[in-house]
C-alpha positions as CSV (number, residue, x, y, z in Angstrom):
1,X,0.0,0.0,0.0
2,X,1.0,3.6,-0.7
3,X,-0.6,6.5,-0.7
4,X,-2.3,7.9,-3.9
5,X,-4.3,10.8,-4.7
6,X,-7.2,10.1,-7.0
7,X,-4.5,11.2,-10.7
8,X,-2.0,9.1,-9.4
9,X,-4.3,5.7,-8.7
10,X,-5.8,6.2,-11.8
11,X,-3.0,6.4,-13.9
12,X,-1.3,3.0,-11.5
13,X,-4.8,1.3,-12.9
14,X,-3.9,2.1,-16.4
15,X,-0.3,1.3,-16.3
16,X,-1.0,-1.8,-14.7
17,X,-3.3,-3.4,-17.2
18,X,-1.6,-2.0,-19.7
19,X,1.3,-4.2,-18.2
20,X,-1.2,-7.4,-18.1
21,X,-3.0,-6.9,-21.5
22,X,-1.0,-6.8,-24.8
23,X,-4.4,-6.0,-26.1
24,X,-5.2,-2.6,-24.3
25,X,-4.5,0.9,-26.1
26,X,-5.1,3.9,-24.1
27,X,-5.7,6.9,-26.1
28,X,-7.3,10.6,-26.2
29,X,-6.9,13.7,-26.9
30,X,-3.5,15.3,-25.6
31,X,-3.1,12.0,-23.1
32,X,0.2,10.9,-25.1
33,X,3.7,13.3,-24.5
34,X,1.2,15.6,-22.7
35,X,-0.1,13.0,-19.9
36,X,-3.6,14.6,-20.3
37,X,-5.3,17.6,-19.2
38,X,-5.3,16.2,-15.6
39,X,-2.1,14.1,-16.1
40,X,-4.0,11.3,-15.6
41,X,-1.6,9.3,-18.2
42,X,1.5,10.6,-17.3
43,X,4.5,8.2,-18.3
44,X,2.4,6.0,-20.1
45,X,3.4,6.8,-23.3
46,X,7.1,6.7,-22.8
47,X,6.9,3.5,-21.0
48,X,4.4,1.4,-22.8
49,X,5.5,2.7,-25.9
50,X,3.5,5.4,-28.8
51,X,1.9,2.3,-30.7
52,X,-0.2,1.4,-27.2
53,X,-1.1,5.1,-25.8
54,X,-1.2,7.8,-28.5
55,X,-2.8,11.3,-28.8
56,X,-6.3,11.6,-30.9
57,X,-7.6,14.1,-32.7
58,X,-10.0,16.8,-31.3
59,X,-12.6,15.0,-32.5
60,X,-14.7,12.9,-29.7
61,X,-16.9,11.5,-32.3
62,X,-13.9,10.1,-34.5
63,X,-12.6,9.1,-30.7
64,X,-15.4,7.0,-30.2
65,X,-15.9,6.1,-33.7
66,X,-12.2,4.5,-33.6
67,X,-12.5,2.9,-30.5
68,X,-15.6,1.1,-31.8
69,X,-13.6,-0.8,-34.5
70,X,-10.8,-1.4,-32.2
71,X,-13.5,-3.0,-29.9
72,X,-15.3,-5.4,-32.3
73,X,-11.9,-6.4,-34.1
74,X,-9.8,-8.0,-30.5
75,X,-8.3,-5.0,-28.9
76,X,-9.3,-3.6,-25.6
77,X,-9.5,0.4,-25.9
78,X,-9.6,2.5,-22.9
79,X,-10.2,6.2,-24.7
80,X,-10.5,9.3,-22.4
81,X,-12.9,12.4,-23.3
82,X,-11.0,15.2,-21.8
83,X,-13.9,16.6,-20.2
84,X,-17.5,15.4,-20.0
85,X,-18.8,18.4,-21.2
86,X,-17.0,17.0,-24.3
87,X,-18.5,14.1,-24.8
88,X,-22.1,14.8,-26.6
89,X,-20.0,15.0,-30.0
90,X,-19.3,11.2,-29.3
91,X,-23.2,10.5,-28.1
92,X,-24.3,8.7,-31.3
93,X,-21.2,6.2,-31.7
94,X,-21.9,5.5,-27.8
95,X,-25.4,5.0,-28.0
96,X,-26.4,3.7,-31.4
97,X,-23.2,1.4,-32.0
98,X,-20.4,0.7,-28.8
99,X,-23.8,0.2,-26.8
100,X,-25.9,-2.0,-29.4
101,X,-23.5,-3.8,-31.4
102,X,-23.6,-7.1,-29.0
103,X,-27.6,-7.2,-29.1
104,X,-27.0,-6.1,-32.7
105,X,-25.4,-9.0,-33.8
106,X,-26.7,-11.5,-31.7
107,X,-23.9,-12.1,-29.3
108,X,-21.4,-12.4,-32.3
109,X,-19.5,-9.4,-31.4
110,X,-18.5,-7.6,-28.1
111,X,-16.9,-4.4,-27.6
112,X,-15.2,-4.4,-24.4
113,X,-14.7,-0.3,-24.7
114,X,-13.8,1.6,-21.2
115,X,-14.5,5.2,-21.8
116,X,-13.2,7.7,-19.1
117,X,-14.3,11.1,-18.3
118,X,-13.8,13.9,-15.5
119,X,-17.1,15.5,-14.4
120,X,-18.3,17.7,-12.4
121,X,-18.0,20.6,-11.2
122,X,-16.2,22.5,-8.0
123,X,-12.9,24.0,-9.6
124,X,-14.8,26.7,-11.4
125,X,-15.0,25.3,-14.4
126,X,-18.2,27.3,-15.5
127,X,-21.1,26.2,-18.4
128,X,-18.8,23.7,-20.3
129,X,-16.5,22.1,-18.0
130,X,-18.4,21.3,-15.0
131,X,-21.3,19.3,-16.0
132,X,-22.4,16.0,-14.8
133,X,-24.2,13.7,-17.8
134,X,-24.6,10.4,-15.8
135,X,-28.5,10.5,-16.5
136,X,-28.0,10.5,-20.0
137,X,-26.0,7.6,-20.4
138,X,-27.7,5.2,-17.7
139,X,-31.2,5.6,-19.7
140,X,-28.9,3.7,-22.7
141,X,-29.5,-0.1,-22.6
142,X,-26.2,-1.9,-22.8
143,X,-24.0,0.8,-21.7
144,X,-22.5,0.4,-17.5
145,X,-22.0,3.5,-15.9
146,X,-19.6,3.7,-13.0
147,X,-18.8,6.7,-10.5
148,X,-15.9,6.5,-8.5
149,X,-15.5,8.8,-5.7
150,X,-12.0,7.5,-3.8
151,X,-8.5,7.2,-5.1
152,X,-8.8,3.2,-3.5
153,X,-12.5,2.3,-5.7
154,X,-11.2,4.7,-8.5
155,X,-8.8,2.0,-9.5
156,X,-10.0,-0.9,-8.5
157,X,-13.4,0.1,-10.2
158,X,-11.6,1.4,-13.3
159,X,-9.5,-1.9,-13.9
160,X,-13.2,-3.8,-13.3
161,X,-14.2,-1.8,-16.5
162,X,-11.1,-2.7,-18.2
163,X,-12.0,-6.4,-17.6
164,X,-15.3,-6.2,-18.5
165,X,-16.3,-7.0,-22.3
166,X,-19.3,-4.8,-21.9
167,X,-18.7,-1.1,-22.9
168,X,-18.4,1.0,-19.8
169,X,-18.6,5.1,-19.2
170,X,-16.7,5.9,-16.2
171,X,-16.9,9.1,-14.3
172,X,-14.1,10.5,-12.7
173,X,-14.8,13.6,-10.5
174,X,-12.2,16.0,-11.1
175,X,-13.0,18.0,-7.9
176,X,-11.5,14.8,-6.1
177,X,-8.3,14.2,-8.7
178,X,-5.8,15.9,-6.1
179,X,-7.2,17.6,-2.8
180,X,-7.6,19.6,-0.8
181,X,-11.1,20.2,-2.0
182,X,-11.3,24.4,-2.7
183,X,-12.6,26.3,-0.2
184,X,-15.8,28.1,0.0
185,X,-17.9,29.6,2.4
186,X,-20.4,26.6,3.1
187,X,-18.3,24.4,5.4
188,X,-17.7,21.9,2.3
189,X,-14.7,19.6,3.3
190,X,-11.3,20.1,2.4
191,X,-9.7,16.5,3.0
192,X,-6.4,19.0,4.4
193,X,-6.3,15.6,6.8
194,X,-6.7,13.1,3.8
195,X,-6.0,14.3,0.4
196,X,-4.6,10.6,-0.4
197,X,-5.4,7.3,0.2
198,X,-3.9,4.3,0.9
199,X,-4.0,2.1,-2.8
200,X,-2.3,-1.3,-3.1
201,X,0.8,-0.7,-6.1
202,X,-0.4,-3.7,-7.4
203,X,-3.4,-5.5,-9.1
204,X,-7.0,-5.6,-7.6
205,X,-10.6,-5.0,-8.1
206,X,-13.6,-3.8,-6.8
207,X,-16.8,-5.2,-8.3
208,X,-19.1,-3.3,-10.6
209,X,-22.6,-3.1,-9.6
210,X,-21.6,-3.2,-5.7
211,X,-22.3,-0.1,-3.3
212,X,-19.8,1.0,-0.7
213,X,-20.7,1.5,3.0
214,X,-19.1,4.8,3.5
215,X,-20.5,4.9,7.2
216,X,-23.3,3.0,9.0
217,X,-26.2,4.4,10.6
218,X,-29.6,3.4,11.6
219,X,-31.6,7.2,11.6
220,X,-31.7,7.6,7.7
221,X,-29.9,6.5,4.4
222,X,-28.3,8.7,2.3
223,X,-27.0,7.8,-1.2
224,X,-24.6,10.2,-3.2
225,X,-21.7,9.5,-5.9
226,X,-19.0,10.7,-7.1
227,X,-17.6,13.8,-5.1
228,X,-21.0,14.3,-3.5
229,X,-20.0,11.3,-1.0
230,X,-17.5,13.4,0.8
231,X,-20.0,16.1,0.6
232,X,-22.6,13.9,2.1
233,X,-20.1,12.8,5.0
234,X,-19.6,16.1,5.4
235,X,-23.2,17.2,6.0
236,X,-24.0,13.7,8.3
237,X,-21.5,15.1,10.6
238,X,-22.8,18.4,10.9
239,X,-26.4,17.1,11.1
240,X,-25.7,15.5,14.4
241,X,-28.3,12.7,12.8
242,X,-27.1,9.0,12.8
243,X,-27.2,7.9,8.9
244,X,-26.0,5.6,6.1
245,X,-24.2,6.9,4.1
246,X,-23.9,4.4,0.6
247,X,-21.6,5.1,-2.0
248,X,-23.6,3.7,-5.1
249,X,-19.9,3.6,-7.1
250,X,-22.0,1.5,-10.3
251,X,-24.7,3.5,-11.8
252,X,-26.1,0.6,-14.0
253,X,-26.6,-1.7,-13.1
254,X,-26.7,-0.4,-9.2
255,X,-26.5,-2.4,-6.3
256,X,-30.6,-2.8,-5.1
257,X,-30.0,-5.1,-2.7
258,X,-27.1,-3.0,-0.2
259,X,-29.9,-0.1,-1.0
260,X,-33.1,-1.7,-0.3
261,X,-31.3,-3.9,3.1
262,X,-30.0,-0.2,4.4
263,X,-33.6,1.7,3.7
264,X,-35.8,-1.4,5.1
265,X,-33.5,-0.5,8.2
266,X,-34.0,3.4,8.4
267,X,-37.3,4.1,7.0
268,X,-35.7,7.2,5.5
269,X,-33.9,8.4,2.6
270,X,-32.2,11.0,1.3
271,X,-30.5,11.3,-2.7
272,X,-28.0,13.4,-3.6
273,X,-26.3,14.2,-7.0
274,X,-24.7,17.3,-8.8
275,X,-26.4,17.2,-11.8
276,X,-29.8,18.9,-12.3
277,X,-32.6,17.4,-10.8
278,X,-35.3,17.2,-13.1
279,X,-34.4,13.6,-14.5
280,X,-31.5,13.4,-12.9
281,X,-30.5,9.6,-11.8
282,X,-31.6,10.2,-8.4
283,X,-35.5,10.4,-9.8
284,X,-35.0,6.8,-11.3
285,X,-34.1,5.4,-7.8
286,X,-37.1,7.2,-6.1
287,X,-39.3,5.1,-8.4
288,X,-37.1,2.1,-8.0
289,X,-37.0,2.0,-4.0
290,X,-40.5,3.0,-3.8
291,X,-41.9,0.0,-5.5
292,X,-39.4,-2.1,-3.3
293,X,-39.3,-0.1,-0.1
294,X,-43.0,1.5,0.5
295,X,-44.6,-0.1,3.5
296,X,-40.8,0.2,5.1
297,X,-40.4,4.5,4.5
298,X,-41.5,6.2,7.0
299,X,-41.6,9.4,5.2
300,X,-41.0,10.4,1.7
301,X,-37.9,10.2,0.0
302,X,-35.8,13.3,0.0
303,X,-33.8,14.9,-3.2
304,X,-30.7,17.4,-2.7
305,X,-29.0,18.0,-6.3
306,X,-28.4,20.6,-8.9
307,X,-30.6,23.5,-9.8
308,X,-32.5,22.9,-13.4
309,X,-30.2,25.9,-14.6
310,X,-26.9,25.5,-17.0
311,X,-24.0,25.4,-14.1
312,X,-22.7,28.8,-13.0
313,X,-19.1,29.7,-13.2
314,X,-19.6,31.6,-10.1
315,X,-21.3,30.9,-6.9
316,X,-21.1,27.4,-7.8
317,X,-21.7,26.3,-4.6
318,X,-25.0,27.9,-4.7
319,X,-25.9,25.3,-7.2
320,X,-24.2,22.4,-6.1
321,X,-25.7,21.0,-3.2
322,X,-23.5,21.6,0.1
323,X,-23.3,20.4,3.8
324,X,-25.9,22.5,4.8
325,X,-28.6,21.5,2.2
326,X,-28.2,18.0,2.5
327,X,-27.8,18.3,6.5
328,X,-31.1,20.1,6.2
329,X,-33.1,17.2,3.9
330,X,-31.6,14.8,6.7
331,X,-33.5,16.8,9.5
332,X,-36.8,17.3,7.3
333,X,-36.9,12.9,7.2
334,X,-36.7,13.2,11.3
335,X,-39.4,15.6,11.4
336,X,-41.4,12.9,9.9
């Protein structure tokens, strides 16, 4: 074990299956001599060689395009989209080909594509480098969508999605790629006392479709992802309120059971997410845990996320939910 920030376990998830599959490429745009915008790939190139991890063109839908064929044909293409605001150029070959093609042709071919991205917002980003598309790709059958949130599942989770020969989108927060977290006036943490992590050097993984226990509780569940778990923690402290706090990690599929176990044991529930709310992911898992968890609620689920506007370059953490927004849906599910 060493310790990692969130770049640096990334980047040891890459170079190590790189290092155990001859069939991997890793490629995007400025991720080659560059190391990537976030130098999420830095070394790569010089020590697995140009022919294996290569710059693309600035052109995501030639990207995706590219990593499609690779896909189908034997290789095992992990292509990065340099921001997720980026990545709508690339929508149709994700949607209408990388996620079809195995229904498409009967189980004939697979296309084991990893595609990563950082989202989010918190580093003042503004309209087109802070958004959080999750919701758009989890309503797309045959596309997983994973979330990490910790340099430790970040590359266990990302070398799952390697592995897996179905095509994966996998969100990397960007707010969490290096801590501290900015500060801001609405007590938001700062991880001063844990920007890193302790991540085995080595091989492992974390399975896909399983939810983490960030903390137990018996007063109320709350469910977040991606850097909204550590804003979550956050707010449970400052609540004073016993809770769950789940780290759903896996999108699609996501792991019903750990949910359903922790809300037949609180009777209360709180969902929080960056994105906007108005179809946001969190609004599929109201209608999921209702139909599974009704006679067990106690009160109706709550929702802390984005505002329905495009995200703001300043004040962003009017719009992003914070400590005291989600400390104040937890005490509204007490009231009950």
């Amino acid at each position: 074990m060493v310790n990692m920030n969130m770049v640096q376990s990334v980047n040891s998830a890459l170079d190590t299956m790189l290092e155990r599959d001859n069939d991997m490429v890793v490629f995007g745009e400025d991720i080659g001599y560059f190391g990537g915008v976030f130098r999420t790939c830095d070394g790569l190139q010089e020590k697995h060689g140009k022919h294996r991890v290569f710059d693309a063109p600035l052109a995501e839908g030639g990207i995706a395009a590219m990593a499609f064929g690779m896909g189908i044909n034997g290789l095992r293409p992990v292509f990065e989209i340099q921001f997720a605001d980026y990545i709508f150029p690339a929508y149709d070959q994700i949607v209408n080909e990388i996620a079809k093609i195995r229904h498409r042709s009967g189980g004939e071919f697979t296309c084991p594509v990893t595609i990563r991205t950082p989202a989010g917002g918190g580093i003042k980003g503004g309209h087109h480098h802070s958004q959080s598309p999750e919701a758009q790709f989890t309503h797309t059958p045959g596309l997983k969508v994973v979330y990490c949130s910790t340099p430790y599942n970040a590359k266990g989770l990302l070398i799952s999605a390697i592995e897996s020969n179905d095509p994966i989108v996998f969100f990397e927060p960007k707010r969490c790629y290096r801590g501290p977290f900015y500060g801001d006036p609405h007590n938001v943490p700062t991880w001063k006392d844990h920007p890193e992590a302790e991540v085995p050097e080595s091989y492992y993984k974390i399975p896909l479709e399983q939810a983490r226990i960030a903390m137990r509780g018996d007063a109320c569940t709350v469910i977040a992802w991606g850097a909204m778990v550590h804003v979550a923690e956050q707010a449970i402290r400052n609540s004073g309120v016993n809770c769950e706090l789940l780290d759903l990690q896996t999108l699609v599929p996501w792991d019903r059971e750990t949910v359903t176990e922790s809300i037949k044991k609180t009777g209360r529930c709180v969902i929080v997410h960056e994105a906007p709310k108005t179809s946001g992911f969190g609004a599929e898992m109201v209608a999921s845990i209702q139909e599974r968890c009704f006679y067990h609620l106690e009160c109706p689920i709550e929702r802390v996320a984005g505002w329905d506007t495009p995200f703001p370059h300043t004040m962003e953490w009017d719009y992003m939910p914070s400590p005291a927004r989600i400390a104040e849906a937890i005490h509204k599910t007490q009231e009950a």
